[in-house]
C-alpha positions as CSV (number, residue, x, y, z in Angstrom):
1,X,126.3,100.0,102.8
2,X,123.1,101.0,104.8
3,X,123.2,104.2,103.9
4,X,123.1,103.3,100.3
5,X,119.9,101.0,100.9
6,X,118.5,104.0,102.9
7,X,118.8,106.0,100.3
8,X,117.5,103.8,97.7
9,X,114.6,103.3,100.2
10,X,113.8,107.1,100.0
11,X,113.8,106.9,96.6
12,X,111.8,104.8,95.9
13,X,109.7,106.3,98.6
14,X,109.9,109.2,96.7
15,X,108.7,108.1,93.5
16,X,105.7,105.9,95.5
17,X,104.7,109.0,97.2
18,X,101.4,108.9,95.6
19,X,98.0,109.2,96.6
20,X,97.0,107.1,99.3
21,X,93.3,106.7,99.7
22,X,93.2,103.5,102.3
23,X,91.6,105.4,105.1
24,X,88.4,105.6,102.5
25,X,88.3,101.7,102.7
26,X,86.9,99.1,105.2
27,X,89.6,97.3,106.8
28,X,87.3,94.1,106.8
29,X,87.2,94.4,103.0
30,X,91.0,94.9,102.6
31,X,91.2,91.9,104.3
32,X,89.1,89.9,102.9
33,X,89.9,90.8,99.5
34,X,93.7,91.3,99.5
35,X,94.5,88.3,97.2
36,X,92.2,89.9,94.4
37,X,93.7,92.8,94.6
38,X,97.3,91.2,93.9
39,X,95.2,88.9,91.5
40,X,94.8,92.5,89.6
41,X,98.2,92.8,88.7
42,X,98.7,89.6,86.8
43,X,97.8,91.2,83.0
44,X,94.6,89.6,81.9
45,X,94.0,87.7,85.0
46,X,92.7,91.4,85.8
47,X,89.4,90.1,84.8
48,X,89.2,87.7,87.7
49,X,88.6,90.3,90.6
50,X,86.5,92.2,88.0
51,X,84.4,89.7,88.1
52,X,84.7,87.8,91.1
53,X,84.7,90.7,93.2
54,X,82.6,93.2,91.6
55,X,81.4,94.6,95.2
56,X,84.7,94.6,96.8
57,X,85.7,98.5,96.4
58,X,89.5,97.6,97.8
59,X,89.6,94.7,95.1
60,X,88.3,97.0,92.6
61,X,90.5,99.8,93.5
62,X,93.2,97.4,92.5
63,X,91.7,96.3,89.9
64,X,91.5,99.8,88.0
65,X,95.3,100.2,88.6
66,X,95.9,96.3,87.0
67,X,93.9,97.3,84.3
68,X,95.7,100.5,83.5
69,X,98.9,98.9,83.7
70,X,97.9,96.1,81.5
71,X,96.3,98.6,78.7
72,X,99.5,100.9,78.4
73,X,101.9,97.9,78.9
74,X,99.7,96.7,75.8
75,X,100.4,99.8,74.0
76,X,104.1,100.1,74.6
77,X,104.5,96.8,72.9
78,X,102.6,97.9,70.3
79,X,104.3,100.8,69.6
80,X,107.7,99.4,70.4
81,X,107.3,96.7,68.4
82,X,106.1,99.0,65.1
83,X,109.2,101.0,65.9
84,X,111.5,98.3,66.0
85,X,110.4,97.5,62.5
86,X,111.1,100.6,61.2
87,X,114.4,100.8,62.9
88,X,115.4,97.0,61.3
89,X,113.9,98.1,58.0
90,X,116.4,100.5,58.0
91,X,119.4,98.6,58.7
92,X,120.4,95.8,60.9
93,X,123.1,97.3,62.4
94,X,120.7,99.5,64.4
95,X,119.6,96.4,66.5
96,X,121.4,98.4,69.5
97,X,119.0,100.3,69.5
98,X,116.0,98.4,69.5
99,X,117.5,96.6,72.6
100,X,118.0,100.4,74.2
101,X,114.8,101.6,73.5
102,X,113.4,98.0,75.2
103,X,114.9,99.0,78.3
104,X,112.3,101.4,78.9
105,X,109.8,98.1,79.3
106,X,111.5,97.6,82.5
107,X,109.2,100.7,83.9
108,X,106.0,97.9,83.6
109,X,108.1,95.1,85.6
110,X,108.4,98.6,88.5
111,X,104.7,99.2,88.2
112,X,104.0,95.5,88.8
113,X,106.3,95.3,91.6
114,X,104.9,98.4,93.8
115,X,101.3,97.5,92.7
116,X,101.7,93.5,94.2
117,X,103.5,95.7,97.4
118,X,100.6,98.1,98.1
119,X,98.0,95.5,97.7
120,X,100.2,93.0,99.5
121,X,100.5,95.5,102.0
122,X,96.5,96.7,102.1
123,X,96.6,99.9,100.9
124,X,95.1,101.6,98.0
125,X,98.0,104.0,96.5
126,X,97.6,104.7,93.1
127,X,100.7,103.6,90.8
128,X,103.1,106.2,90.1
129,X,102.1,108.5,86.8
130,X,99.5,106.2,85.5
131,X,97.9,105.5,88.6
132,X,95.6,108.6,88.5
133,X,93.2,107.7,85.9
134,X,89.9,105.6,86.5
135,X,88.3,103.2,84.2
136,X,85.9,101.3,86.5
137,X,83.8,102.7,89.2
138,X,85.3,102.4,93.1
């Protein structure tokens, strides 16, 4: 059984073997600021550290990932949603795959998850394959 959760462990290592930029941050900041940056991953409540903590560069580390996260979960939706239509326009006996193709939401509950973890944890690692992109200034 422990080598099953070991190896889970080192995948999930493996996918959150992203870049890790928390040496490039003050540790009395990280401290200070840590419930923002969790804050960050809430969906809208993204705005909050935005805001709140504007000169916070952990917090707004954070909050660049939350926001991210939030605009392509956003889009997803969208796009799931539009294709759903089409797929129950075209016959109700296709619902199966509607609820198939939904399964691929569960990526955004993932992202969530190791988001809260590496601000939980202090450290600024970008989320895995979205992670890379910046939309507000560090």
């Amino acid at each position: 059984m422990e080598q099953n959760q070991e190896t889970l462990q080192d995948k999930f290592e493996n996918i959150n073997n992203t870049k890790d930029t928390t040496s490039e941050f003050d540790k009395e900041d990280i401290q200070k600021n840590t419930f923002m940056a969790i804050l960050a991953y809430f969906g809208i409540l993204v705005l909050i550290p935005i805001f709140a903590a504007k000169d916070s560069k952990f917090a707004r580390f954070h909050s660049n990932q939350g926001l991210i996260l939030l605009i392509v979960a956003i889009l997803y939706y969208v796009v799931y949603t539009i294709l759903c239509t089409i797929i129950l326009a075209i016959s109700w006996k296709l619902i199966w795959l509607t609820s198939i193709i939904g399964l691929v939401g569960l990526i955004f509950l993932f992202w969530f998850i190791v988001g809260i973890i590496n601000a939980a944890q202090g450290k600024a690692k970008e989320l895995p394959f979205i992670g890379h992109f910046k939309l507000l200034r560090v």
